[in-house]
C-alpha positions in Angstrom: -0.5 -3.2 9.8 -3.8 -4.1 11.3 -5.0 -2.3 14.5 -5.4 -5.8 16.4 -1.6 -6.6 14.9 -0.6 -3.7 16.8 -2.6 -3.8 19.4 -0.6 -7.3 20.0 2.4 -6.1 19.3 2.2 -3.3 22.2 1.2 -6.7 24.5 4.8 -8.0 23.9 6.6 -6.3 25.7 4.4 -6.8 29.1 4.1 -10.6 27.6 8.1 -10.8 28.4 7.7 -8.8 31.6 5.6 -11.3 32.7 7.1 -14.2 32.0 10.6 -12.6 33.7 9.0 -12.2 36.9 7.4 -15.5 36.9 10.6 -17.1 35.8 12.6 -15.6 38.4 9.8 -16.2 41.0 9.6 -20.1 39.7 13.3 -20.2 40.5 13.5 -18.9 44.0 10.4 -20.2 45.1 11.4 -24.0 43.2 14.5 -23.9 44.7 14.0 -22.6 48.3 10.4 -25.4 48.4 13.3 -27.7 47.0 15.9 -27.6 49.8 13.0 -27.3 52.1 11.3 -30.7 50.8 14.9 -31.9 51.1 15.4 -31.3 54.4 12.0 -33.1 55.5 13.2 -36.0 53.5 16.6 -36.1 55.1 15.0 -35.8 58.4 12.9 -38.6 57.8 15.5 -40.7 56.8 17.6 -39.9 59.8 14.8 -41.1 61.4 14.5 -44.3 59.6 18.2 -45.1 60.1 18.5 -44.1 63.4 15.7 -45.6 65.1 14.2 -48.5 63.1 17.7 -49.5 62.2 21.0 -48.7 64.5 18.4 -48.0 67.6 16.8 -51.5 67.0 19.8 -53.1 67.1 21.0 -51.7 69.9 18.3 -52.6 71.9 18.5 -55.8 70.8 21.8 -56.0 72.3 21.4 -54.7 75.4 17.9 -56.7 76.3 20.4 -59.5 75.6 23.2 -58.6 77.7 25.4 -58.7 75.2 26.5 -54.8 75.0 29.9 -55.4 76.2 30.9 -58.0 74.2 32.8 -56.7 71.2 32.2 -59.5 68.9 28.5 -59.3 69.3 28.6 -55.7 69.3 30.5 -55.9 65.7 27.9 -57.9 64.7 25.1 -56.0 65.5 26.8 -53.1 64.0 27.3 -54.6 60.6 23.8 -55.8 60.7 22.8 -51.9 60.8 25.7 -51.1 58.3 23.9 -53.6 56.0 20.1 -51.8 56.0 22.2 -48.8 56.0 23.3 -49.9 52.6 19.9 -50.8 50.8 18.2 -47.9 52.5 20.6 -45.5 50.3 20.6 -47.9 47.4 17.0 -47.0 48.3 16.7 -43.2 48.7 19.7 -42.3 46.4 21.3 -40.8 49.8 24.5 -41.6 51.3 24.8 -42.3 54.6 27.9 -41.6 56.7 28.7 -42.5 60.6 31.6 -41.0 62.5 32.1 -41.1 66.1 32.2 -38.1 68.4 35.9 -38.3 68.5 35.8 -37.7 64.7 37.0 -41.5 63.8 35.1 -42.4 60.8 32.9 -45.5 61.1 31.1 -46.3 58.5 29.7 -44.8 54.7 27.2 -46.1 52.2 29.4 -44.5 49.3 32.0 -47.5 49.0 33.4 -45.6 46.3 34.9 -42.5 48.0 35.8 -43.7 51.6 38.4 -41.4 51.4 35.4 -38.7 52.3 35.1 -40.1 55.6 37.6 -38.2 57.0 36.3 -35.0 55.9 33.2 -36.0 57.0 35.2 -36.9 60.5 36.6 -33.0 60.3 33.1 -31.9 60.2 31.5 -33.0 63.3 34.2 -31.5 64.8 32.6 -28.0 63.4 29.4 -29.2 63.7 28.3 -27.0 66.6 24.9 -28.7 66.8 23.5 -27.7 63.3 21.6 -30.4 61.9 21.0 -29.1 58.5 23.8 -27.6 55.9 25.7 -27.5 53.3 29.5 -29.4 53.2 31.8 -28.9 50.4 34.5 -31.8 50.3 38.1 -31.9 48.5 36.8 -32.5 45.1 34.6 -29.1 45.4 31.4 -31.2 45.2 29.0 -29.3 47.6 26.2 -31.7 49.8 23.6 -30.9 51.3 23.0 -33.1 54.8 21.2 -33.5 57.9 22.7 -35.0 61.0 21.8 -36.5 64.3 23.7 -37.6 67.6 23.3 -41.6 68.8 25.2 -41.1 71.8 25.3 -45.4 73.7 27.5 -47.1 75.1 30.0 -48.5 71.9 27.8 -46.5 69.7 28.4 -42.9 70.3 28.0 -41.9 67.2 27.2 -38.7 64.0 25.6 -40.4 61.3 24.9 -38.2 58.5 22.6 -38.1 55.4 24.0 -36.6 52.5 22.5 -35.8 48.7 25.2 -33.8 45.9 23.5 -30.4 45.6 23.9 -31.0 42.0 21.0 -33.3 42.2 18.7 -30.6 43.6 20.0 -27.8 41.2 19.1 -30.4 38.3 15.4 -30.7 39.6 15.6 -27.0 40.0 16.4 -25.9 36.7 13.6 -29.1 35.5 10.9 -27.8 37.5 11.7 -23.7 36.8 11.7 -24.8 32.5 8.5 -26.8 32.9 7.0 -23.5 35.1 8.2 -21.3 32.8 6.6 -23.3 29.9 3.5 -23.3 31.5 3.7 -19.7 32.5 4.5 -18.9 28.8 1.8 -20.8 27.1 -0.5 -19.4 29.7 0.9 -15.8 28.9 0.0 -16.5 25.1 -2.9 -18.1 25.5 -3.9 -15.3 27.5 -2.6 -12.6 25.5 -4.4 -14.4 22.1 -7.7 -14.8 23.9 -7.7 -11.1 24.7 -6.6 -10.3 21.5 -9.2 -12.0 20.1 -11.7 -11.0 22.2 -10.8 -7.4 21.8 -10.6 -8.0 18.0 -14.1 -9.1 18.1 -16.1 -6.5 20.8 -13.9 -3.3 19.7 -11.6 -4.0 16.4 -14.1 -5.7 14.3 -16.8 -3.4 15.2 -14.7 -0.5 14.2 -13.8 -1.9 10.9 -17.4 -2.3 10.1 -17.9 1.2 11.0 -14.4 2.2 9.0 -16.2 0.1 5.8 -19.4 1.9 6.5 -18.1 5.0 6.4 -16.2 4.4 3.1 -19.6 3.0 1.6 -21.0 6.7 2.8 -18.0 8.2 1.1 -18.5 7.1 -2.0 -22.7 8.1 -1.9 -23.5 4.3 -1.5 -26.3 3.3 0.6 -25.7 1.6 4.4 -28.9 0.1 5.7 -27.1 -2.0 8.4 -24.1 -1.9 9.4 -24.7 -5.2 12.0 -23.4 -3.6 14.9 -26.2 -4.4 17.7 -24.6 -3.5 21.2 -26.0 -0.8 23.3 -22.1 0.9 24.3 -21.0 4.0 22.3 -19.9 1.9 19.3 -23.3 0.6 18.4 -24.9 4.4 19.2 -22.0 5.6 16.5 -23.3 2.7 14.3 -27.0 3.8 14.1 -26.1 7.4 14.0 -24.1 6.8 10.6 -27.1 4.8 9.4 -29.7 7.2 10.1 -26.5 9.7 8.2 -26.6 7.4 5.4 -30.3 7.5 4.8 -30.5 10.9 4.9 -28.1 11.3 2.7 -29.8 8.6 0.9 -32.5 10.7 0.4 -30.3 13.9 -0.1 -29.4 12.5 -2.8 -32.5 11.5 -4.5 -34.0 14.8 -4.0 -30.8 16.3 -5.9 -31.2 13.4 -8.6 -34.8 14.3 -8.9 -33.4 18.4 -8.8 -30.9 17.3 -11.8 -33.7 15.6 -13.7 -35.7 18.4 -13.3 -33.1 21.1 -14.2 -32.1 18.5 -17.2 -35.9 18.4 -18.5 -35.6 21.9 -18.3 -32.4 22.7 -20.1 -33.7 20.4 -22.6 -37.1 22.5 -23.1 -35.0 25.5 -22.6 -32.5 24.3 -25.7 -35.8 23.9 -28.1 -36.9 26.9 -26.7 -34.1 29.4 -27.2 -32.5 27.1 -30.2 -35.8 27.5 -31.8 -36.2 31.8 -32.4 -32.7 31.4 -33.0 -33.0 29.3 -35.8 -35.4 32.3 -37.3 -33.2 34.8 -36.7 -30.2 33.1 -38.0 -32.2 31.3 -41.1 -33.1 35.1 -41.7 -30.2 36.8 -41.3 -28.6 34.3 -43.7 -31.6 34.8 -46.2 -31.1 38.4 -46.1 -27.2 37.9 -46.7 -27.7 35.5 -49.6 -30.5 38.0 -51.5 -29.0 39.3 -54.4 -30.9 42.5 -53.9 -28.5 42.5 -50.6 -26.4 44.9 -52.2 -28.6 47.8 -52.9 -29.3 48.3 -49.0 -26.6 50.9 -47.2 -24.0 49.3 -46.0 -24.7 50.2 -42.6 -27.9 47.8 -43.0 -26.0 45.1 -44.3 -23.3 45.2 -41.1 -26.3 45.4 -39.4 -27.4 42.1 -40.4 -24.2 40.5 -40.2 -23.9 41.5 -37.0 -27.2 40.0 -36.5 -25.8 36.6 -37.4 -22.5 36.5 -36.0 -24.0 37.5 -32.9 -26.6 34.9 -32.9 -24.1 32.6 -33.9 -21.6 33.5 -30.7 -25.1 33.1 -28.5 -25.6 29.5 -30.0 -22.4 28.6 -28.9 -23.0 29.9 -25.4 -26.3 28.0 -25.3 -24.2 25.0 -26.3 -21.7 25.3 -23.7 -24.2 26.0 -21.1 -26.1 22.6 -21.8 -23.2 20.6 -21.8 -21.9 21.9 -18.6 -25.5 21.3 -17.1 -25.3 17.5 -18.3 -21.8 17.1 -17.0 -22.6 18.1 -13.6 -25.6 16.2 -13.5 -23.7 13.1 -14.5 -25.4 12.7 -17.9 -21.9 12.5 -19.8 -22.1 9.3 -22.1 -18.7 8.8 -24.2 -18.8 7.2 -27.5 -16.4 4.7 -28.2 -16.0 4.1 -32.2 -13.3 3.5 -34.4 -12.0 7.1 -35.7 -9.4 8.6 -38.3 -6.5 10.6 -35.5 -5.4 12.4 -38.9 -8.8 13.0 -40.5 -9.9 14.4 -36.9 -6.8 16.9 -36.4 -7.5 17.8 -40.5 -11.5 18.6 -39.9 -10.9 20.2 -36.5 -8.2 22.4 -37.8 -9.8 23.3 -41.7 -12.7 24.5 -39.7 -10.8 27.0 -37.6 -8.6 27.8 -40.5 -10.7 30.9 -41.9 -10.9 32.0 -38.3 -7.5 32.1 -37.5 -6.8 33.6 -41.0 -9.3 36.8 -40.5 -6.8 37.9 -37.6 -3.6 37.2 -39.5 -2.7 34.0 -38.4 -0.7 31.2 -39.1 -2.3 28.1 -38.1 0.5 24.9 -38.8 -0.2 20.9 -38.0 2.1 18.4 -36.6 1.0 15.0 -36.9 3.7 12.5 -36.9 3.5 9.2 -39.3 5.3 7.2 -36.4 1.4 7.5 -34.2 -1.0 4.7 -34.5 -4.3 6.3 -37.1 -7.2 4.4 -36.1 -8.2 4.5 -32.8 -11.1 3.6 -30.7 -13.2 7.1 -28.6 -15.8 9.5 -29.0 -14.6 11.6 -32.0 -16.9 14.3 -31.3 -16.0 15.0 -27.7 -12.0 14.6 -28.9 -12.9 18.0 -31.8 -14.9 19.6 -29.0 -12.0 19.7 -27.0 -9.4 20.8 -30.0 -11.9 23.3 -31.3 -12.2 24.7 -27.4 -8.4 24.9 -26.7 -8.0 26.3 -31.0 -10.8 28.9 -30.5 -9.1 30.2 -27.3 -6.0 30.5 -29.3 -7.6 32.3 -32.0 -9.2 34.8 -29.8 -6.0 35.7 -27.6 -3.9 35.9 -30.7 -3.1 38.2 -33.8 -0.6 38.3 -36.2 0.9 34.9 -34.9 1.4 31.4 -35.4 -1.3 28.6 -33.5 0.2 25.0 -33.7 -2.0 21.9 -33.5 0.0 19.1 -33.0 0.0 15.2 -31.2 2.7 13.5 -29.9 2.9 9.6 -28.8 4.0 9.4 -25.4 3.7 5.7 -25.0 2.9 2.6 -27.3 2.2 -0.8 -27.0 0.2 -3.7 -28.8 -2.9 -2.5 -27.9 -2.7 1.0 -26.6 -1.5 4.4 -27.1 -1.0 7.7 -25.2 -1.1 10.2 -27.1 -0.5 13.8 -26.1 -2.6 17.2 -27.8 -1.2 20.3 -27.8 -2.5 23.7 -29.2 0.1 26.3 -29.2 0.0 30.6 -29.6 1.9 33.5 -29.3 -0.9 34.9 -28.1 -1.0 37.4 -24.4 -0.4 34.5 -21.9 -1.4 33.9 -18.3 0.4 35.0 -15.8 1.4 32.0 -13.3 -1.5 33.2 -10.7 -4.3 32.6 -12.8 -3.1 29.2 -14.5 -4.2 27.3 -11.6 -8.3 28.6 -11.7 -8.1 28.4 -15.5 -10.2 24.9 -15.6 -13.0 25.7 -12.9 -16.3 27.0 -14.0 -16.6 30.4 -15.3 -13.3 31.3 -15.0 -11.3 33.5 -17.1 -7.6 34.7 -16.4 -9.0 38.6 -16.0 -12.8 39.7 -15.3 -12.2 42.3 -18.6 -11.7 39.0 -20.5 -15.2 38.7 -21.4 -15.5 42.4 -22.1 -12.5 42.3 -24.1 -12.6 38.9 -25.9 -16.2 37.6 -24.9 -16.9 33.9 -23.8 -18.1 32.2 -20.7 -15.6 30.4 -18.8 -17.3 27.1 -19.5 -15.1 26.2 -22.7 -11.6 24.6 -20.3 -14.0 23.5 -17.5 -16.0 21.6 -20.1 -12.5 20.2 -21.7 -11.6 19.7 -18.2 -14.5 17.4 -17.2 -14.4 15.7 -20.9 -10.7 14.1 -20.3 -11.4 13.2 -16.9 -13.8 11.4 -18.0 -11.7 9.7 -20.7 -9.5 8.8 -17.8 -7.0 11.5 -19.3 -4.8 14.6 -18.1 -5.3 18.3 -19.1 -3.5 21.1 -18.2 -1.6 24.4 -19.4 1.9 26.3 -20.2 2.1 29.7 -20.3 4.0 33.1 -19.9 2.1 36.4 -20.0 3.5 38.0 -23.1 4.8 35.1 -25.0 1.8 33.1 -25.4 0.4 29.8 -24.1 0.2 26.2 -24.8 -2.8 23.6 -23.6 -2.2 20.0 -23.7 -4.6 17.0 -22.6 -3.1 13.2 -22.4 -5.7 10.3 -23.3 -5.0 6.4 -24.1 -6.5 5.7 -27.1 -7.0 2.1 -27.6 -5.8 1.1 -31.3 -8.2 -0.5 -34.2 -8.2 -1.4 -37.3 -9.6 1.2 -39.9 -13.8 0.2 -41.0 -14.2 -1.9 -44.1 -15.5 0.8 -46.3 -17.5 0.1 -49.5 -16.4 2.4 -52.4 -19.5 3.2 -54.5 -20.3 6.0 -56.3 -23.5 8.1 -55.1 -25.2 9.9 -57.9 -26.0 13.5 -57.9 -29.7 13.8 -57.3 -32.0 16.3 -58.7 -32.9 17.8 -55.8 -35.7 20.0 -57.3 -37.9 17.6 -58.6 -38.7 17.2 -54.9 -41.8 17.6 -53.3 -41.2 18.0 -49.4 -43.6 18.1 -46.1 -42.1 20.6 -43.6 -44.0 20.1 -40.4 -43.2 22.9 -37.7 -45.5 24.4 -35.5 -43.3 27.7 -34.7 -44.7 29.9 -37.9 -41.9 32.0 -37.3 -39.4 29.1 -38.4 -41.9 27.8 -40.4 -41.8 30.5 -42.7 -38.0 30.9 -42.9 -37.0 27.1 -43.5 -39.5 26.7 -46.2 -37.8 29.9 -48.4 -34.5 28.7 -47.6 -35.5 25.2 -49.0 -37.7 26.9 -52.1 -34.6 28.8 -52.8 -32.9 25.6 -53.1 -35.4 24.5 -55.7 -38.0 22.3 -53.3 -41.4 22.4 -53.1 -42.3 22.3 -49.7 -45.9 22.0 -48.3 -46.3 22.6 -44.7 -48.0 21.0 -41.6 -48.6 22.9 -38.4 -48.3 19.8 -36.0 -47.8 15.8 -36.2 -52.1 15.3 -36.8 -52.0 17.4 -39.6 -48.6 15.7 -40.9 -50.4 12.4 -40.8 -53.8 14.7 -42.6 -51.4 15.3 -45.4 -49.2 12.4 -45.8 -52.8 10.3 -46.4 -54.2 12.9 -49.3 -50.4 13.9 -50.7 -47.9 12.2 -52.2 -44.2 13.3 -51.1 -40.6 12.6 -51.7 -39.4 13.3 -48.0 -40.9 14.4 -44.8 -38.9 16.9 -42.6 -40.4 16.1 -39.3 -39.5 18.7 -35.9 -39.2 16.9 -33.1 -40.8 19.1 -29.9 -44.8 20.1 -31.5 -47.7 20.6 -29.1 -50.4 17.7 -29.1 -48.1 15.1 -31.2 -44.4 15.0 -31.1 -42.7 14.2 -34.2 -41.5 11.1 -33.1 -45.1 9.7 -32.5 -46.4 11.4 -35.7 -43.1 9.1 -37.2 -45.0 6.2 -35.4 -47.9 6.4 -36.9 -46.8 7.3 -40.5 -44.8 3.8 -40.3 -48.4 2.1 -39.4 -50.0 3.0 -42.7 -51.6 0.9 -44.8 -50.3 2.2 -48.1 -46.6 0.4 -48.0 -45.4 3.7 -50.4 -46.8 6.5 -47.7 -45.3 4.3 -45.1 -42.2 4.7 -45.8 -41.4 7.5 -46.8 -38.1 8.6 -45.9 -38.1 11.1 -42.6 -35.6 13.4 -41.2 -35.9 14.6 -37.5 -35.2 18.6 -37.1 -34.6 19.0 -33.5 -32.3 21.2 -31.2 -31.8 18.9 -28.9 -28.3 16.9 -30.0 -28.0 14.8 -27.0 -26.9 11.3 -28.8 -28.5 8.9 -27.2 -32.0 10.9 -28.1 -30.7 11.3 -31.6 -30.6 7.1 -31.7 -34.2 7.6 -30.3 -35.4 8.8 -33.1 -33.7 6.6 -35.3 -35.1 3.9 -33.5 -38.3 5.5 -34.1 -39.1 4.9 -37.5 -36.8 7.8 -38.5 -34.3 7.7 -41.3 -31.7 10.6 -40.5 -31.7 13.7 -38.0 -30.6 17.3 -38.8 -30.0 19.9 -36.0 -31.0 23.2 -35.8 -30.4 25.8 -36.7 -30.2 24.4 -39.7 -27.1 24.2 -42.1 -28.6 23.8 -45.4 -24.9 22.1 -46.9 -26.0 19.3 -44.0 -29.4 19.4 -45.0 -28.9 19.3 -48.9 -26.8 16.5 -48.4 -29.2 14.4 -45.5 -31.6 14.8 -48.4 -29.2 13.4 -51.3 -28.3 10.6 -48.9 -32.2 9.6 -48.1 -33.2 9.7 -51.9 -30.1 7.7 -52.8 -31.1 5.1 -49.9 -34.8 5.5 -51.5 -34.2 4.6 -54.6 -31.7 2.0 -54.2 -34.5 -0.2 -52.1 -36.9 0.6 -54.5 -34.7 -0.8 -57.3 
């Protein structure tokens, strides 16, 4: 209910207090001004009867001489008996005469001359008053007046009467047509201060109520049209001289975010990039057949070299997405996807994990769930691999279940449920509830114990709330724990998908350009691709890349990304400008660090033809490289 609607409603009640007392006071006062006015009236006709009419003719008689004689007395008197008559035909008063005695003379009501006697008893009560009340035999109260003609033949009581009926009618007229009024006037007042209210305080404060909602919700407020000098227009500009500042807060934290982004992002080359060295060289060393002569202390030396850079990889990777997430940079995909090739990937990549601790690692994927579904595939294993990896880690010599459920289902939509089960150590109730905030683990000799972050559940966390999804967590300390996360996955169709067969390419007959301007990396990526069977030639930076690709001739150009002077994608730019229509396009692969998708469709939309991350994974390179010679030589044929 509105505040004016209530503000009206606490109104009634003094509305109908109101109109009470001036109900009450309409009839008192009506009826007390009524018998008042009635009085007057029957005073002046008294008047009227007795002097201009029976007084008249009196006088007529006497100046005549003709007072004693009964016949012309009789006559005289039926002459005033006559005006009598039309004066209460008139008036709408009844006139009655009785003599002192109490003999009844005369009365204008012709149809109850029965009433003259009572009328007769009452001048015997009279006892001078000249205005009351007199209730006859039929219980019919009147209201008169009476006066004394006291002559010779014409000692008389004439009376004026009205039914008090009559007045009680006007009465109960006049206090319905006050009361009316008073109502309507009531209302009418009541609405205009309603409105009026509504307008200088109501309205007011819903524009500072919206306002204040718009601040709420970081949107800006440059007026919120409130102009009066009381409190409520001071409160007005104080909340918009609050929402510019935090107006401006919030650009200097959007310009702080940027910052901190363009930093994560130089960071990510920056740390991605030795990493890449020491990784591509650790895996050299591991894949040397001479590998085997070394102690074997060396050679867990070096595989601890590259699991560990590996686990630090991961970190970085959790670290920058956390850093975009906060700063608002989260973009979901939304493609058509396989449900059952994305639960057979995520879980055939965790399967050797979960193996090396003497696990069990099952799938349940029921055939009633919808397959083909429209999300961002990559964010959906990010969150499996998270909750799987966890188990992984906090279990041994147990079973890990995958599995999805449908919990609802219509034409167009489903919610589906993910679960990853373990009989792993548990949580205890306690901790459950922190589980999902930054840097949080159940125990602070978690990371000792079991290593990690904390960032893996808050970055799962953040991911289905941004798919408009549920996550959450079942667990008993001892008996293991189950995570689940809830999403509706709109339903598709699965992608027309051409079957041809892609011939295996002689991959080294090659002749590749490597440009990288870390030496370091350098170095290592062109032995891991020699070993391969490429010939690689090298360029330090994108002017030299262009240098070379005018005075060589090469297959494919693997082109990094971040380089001092000219950027690969600009080098790309150039290369595409050539004259020569062969060295022009020339197929190119980006080799960057930084994944962020919608930079990755950058370079694409650069003149590039594919995009490999680092480290690199020379399975994914081998086949980016069978996939842009097949392209290759299909346009050329």
């Amino acid at each position: 209910m509105k505040l004016y609607q209530k503000y009206f409603l606490t109104m009634l009640p003094i509305i109908l207090l109101c109109i009470g007392s001036l109900g009450f006071w309409s009839f008192s006062h009506s009826k007390n001004a009524l018998y008042k006015s009635e009085e007057e009236n029957m005073r002046l006709l008294l008047n009227e009867a007795v002097h201009h009419i029976i007084e008249s003719r009196y006088e007529l008689l006497d100046q005549t001489g003709l007072a004693d004689i009964p016949a012309f007395v009789q006559s005289y008197q039926e002459e005033a008996f006559q005006e009598l008559n039309e004066l209460s035909a008139t008036t709408n008063r009844w006139f009655y005469v009785i003599s002192r005695e109490g003999k009844p003379i005369y009365s204008s009501d012709k149809n109850n001359l029965e009433t003259l006697e009572e009328w007769g008893a009452l001048v015997q009560s009279l006892q001078e008053k000249s205005f009351d009340t007199f209730k006859t035999k039929g219980n019919k109260t009147n209201l008169y007046a009476s006066a004394t003609f006291d002559k010779t033949n014409w000692n008389w009581v004439i009376f004026v009467s009205r039914p008090e009926a009559e007045v009680s009618e006007q009465v109960s007229s006049i206090q319905s047509v006050t009361i009316g009024i008073s109502l309507l006037a009531v209302i009418l007042m009541g609405g205009l201060l309603t409105l009026t209210t509504r307008r200088l305080l109501i309205q007011p404060i819903t524009s500072l109520q919206n306002a204040a909602a718009r601040i709420s919700r970081q949107e800006p407020v440059e007026n919120i049209n409130i102009t009066s000098n009381d409190e409520l227009g001071d409160l007005a500009r104080d909340m918009e001289g609050m929402s510019e500042a935090i107006k401006n807060k919030i650009e200097e934290v959007q310009i702080a975010n940027k910052a901190k982004s363009m930093f994560l992002a130089h960071m990510s080359h920056e740390l991605r990039s030795p990493l890449n060295s020491i990784l591509g060289y650790a895996d050299l060393a591991l894949s040397d057949r001479d590998i085997q002569t070394l102690p074997q202390k060396t050679q867990d030396y070096i595989k601890t070299i590259s699991s560990s850079g590996n686990h630090l990889m991961d970190l970085i990777g959790d670290i920058l997405d956390f850093s975009k997430i906060e700063a608002g940079e989260l973009v979901l995909e939304k493609n058509a996807m396989s449900l059952s090739e994305l639960i057979e990937e995520t879980s055939s990549m965790m399967l050797l994990a979960a193996r090396e601790k003497n696990n069990a690692l099952d799938v349940v994927f029921p055939d009633t769930i919808h397959k083909w579904v429209l999300g961002d595939s990559v964010r959906l294993r990010q969150i499996l691999m998270n909750f799987l990896s966890n188990a992984v880690k906090f279990t041994t010599d147990g079973k890990i279940t995958l599995s999805l459920t449908q919990k609802t289902d219509d034409e167009f939509t489903q919610n589906l449920r993910f679960e990853v089960s373990d009989e792993g150590i548990g949580i205890p109730k306690s901790k459950q509830a922190s589980l999902f905030n930054a840097f949080s683990q159940a125990d602070v000799s978690t990371t000792r114990n079991y290593g990690g972050t904390g960032l893996g559940l808050a970055i799962n966390k953040q991911l289905v709330l941004a798919m408009n999804g549920q996550i959450g967590i079942e667990s008993e300390e001892g008996k293991g724990s189950t995570f689940w996360f809830e999403v509706s996955l709109d339903k598709t169709k699965a992608p027309y998908r051409r079957e041809e067969d892609v011939p295996e390419h002689d991959l080294t007959n090659l002749k590749l350009l490597l440009v990288e301007d870390i030496k370091v990396n350098q170095i290592m990526a062109k032995a891991l691709l020699e070993k391969s069977g490429q010939s690689v030639d090298t360029a330090d930076d994108g002017f030299q890349a262009i240098e070379k690709v005018k005075a060589n001739d090469y297959d494919v150009i693997l082109m990094d990304i971040h380089m001092p002077g000219m950027d690969g994608v600009e080098a790309t730019q150039k290369i595409r400008t050539l004259q020569d229509a062969v060295k022009s396009s020339i197929p190119i692969i980006a080799l960057t660090a930084d994944i962020e998708t919608s930079n990755l469709k950058e370079y694409i939309a650069g003149g590039m033809n594919a995009t490999c991350t680092k480290p690199l994974n020379m399975d994914d390179l081998l086949k980016t490289l069978k996939r842009v010679v097949h392209e290759k030589s299909v346009s050329a044929a």
